[in-house]
C-alpha positions in Angstrom: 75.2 -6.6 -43.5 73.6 -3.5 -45.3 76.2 -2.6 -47.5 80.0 -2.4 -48.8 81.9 0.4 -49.9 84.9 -0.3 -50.8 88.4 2.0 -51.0 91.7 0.4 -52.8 95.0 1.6 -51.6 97.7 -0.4 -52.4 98.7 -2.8 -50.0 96.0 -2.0 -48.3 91.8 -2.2 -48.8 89.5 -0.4 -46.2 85.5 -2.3 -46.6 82.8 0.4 -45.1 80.3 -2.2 -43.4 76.8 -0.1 -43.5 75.7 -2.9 -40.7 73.7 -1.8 -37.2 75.4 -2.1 -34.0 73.5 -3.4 -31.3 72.6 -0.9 -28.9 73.8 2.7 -30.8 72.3 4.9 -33.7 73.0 3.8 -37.2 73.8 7.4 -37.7 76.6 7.4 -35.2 78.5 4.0 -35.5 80.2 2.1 -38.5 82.1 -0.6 -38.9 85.5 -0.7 -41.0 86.8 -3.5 -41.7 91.1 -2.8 -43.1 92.7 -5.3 -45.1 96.4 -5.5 -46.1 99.2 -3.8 -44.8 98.7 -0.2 -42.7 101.8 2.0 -44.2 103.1 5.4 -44.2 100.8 5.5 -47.7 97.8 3.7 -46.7 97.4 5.3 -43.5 96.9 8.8 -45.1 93.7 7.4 -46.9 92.8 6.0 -43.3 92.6 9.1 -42.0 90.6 10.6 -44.9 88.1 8.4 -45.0 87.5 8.7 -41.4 87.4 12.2 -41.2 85.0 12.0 -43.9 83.0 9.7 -41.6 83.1 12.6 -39.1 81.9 15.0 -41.0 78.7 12.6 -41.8 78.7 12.3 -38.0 80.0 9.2 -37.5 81.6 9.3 -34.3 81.9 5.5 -33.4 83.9 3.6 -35.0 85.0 -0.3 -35.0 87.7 -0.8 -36.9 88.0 -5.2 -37.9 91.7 -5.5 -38.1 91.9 -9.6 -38.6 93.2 -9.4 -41.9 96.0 -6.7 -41.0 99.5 -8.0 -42.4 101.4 -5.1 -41.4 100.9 -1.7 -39.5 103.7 0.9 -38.3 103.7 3.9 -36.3 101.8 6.3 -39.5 99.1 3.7 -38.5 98.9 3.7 -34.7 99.5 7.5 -35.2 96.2 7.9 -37.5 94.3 5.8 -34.8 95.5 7.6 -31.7 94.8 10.7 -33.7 91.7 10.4 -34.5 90.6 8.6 -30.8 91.7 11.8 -28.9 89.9 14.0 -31.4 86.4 12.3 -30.8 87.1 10.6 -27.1 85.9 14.0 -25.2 83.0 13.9 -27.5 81.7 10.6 -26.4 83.2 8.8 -29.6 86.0 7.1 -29.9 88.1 3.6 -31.9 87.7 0.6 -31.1 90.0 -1.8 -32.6 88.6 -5.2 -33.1 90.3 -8.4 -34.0 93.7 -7.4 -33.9 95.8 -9.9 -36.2 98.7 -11.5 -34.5 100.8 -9.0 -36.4 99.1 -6.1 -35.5 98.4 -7.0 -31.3 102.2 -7.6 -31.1 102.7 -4.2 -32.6 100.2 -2.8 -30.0 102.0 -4.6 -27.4 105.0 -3.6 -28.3 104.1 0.3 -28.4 101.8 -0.5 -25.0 98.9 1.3 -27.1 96.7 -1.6 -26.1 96.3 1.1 -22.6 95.4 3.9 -24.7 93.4 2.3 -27.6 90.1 0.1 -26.9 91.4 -3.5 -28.1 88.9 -6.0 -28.0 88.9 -9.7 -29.0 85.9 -9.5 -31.6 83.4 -7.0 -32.9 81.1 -8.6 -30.6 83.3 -8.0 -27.2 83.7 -4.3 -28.5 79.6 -3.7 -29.2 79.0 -5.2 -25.9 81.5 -3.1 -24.1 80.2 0.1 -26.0 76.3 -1.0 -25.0 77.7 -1.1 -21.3 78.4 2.6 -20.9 
């Protein structure tokens, strides 16, 4: 990996991986790894700092959710959000790693239909490479 940034909110800590994905433009992909619990409060910094991804024309994003503890609706709401903004664009979210929590929540909500889950960053660049 390139590079962190880091953003502290909370509960909750977003990591910025700077780190190529196999088979896109570094200038289009990143990798966000989310720590800690995704809140009514934590998801608004979410959203933020993926729109300011956007506007530095990001438009792929992995998101590493293994170290999730909590996530409610705010949080699927940011994710679905921003998906359907950048989906007709050829972008889109791909969660990876969903912790136990967090894939029983999707489950639950039957986002997992809606939103790209994957099983690892790995399955997710492999499945992004494919199209």
């Amino acid at each position: 990996m390139k590079n962190i940034v880091e953003l502290d909110a909370g509960d909750m800590q977003i990591l910025r991986v700077l780190h190529t994905v196999p088979g896109l433009r570094e200038e289009e992909a990143i990798i966000i790894k989310i720590t800690g619990e995704i809140n009514l409060y934590s998801s608004q910094h979410i959203k933020e700092f993926i729109e300011t991804l956007l506007k530095e024309g990001k438009n792929i994003f992995f998101i590493e959710l293994s170290e999730v503890t909590y996530i409610d609706s705010s949080g699927l709401g940011v994710f679905l959000g921003i998906h359907s903004k950048i989906y007709k664009s050829g972008g889109g979210i791909h969660l990876c790693s969903p912790s136990t929590k967090v894939n029983y929540v999707l489950e639950l909500t039957k986002l997992r239909g809606l939103l790209n889950v994957f099983s690892s960053l790995e399955d997710a660049f492999e499945a992004v490479a494919k199209k």
